[in-house]
N, C-alpha and C positions, 0 to 999 in steps of 0.2 A: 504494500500500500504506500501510496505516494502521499506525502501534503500537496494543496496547492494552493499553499496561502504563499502570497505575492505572483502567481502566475498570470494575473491577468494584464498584467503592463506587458510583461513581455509577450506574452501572445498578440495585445495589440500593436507595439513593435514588430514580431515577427510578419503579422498582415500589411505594417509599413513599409517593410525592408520587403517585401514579394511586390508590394504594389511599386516603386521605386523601381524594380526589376524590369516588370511589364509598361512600366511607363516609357523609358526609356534603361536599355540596359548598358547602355555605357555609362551613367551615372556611376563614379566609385564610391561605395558608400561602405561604412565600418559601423558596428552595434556597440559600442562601449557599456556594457551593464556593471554599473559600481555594484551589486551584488556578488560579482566574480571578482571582482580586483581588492587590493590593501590599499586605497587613501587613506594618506595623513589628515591629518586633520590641520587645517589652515592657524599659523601660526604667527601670520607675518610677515614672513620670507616672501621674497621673491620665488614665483614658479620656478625659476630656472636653478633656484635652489635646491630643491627637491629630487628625489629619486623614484626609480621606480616607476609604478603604477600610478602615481601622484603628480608625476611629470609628462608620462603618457598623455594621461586624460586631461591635463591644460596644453600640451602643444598638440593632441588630436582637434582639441575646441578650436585652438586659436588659428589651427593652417586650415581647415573646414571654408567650404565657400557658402554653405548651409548647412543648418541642425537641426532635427526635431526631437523635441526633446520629449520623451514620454516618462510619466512619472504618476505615480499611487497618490493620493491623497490620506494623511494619517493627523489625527486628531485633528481635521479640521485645518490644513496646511500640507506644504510641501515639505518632504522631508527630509530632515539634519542632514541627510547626507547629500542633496541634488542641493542645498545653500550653500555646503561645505564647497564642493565646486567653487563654485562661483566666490567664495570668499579667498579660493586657492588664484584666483585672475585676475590679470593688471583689469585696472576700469575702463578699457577701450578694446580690451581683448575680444567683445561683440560687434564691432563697430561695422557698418554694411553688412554684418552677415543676417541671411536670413535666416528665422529663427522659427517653425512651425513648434506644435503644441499636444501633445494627448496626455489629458490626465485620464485617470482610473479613480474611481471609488466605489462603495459599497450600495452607497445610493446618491438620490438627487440630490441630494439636502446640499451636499459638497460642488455643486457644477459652477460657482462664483469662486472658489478658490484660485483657477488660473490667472482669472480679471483681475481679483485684486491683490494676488499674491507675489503669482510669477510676472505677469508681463512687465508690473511696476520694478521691479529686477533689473529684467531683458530690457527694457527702455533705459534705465538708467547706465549702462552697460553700452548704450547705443548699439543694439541692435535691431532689427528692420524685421517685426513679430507680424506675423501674417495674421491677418485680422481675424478669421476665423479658426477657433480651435476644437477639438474633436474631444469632448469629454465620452466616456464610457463605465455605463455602472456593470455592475458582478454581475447582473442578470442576463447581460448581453453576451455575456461569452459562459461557452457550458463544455466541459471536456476539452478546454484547450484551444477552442474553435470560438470564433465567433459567429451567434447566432442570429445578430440582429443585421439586414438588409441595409437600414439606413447608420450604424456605426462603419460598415464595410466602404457604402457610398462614401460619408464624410470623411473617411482614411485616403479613400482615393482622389477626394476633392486638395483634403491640405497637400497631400504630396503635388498634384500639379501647381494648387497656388504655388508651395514654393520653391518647385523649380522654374516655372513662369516667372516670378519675380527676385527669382539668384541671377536668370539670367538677362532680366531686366538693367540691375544694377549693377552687376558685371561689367554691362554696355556703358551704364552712365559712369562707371567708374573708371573704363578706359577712354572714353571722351575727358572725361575730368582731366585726365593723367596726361593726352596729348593735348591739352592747352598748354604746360608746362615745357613742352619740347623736348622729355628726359629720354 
């Protein structure tokens, strides 16, 4: 007998990373689950300080041209360890990148957590948060699968928003670059 308590982030991650596949599959795309890996715990330091698997997951964030970040809702918040992140990053380490969204929780009650939580984060951070985000409650995924039609849709919506607007800014970002003549 298996648990599968925390199993539904990644499931709906793993429908992210297929839907990404079929969208386009030259996309490179990498799953970083801080469930698998040793983060330190943010101390101060500069990232470049750090080792390990601590330094992985700020120089995977910071070379990314987009990230979706999927994450569980617990007590009503994101959890110590997807802040920790973020408190391991210089404050510009988001900056142009696009930054799609799925939270997980157990029920509705929680579907405002990313509005008020995460994106005020990811903006402060300057990154470019795709405006729609893909919450999913427990009941939508059963055995591992996702069962609900329209959390499937809205997975395949955020991935095209944000590679639709990676590669929007991409473009404004090399226009930007050749006004400078570098």
């Amino acid at each position: 007998m298996r648990s599968t308590v925390g199993s539904t982030t990644r499931t709906a991650m793993n429908y992210a990373m297929d839907a990404i596949r079929a969208y386009d599959p030259d996309i490179e795309i990498q799953l970083i689950d801080l469930a698998e890996l040793d983060v330190q715990f943010s101390d101060g330091r500069d990232y470049i300080e750090y080792r390990g698997d601590t330094r992985m997951v700020a120089e995977a964030i910071m070379g990314a041209d987009a990230i979706i970040i999927g994450s569980p809702i617990f007590q009503a918040s994101i959890p110590g360890s997807l802040k920790n992140v973020f408190d391991l990053l210089p404050v510009n380490a988001l900056q142009d990148k696009v930054v799609g969204i799925i939270m997980t929780a157990g029920s509705a009650k929680h579907y405002l957590v990313a509005e008020h939580q995460l994106r005020p984060i990811l903006t402060y951070m300057k990154a470019q948060v795709v405006q729609s985000y893909v919450f999913v409650e427990a009941k939508d995924i059963f055995r591992g699968e996702i069962v609900s039609d329209d959390v499937t849709l809205r997975i395949e919506r955020l991935v095209e928003d944000t590679a639709v607007l990676t590669r929007a800014y991409s473009h404004m970002r090399l226009e930007r670059e050749a006004q400078y003549a570098f």
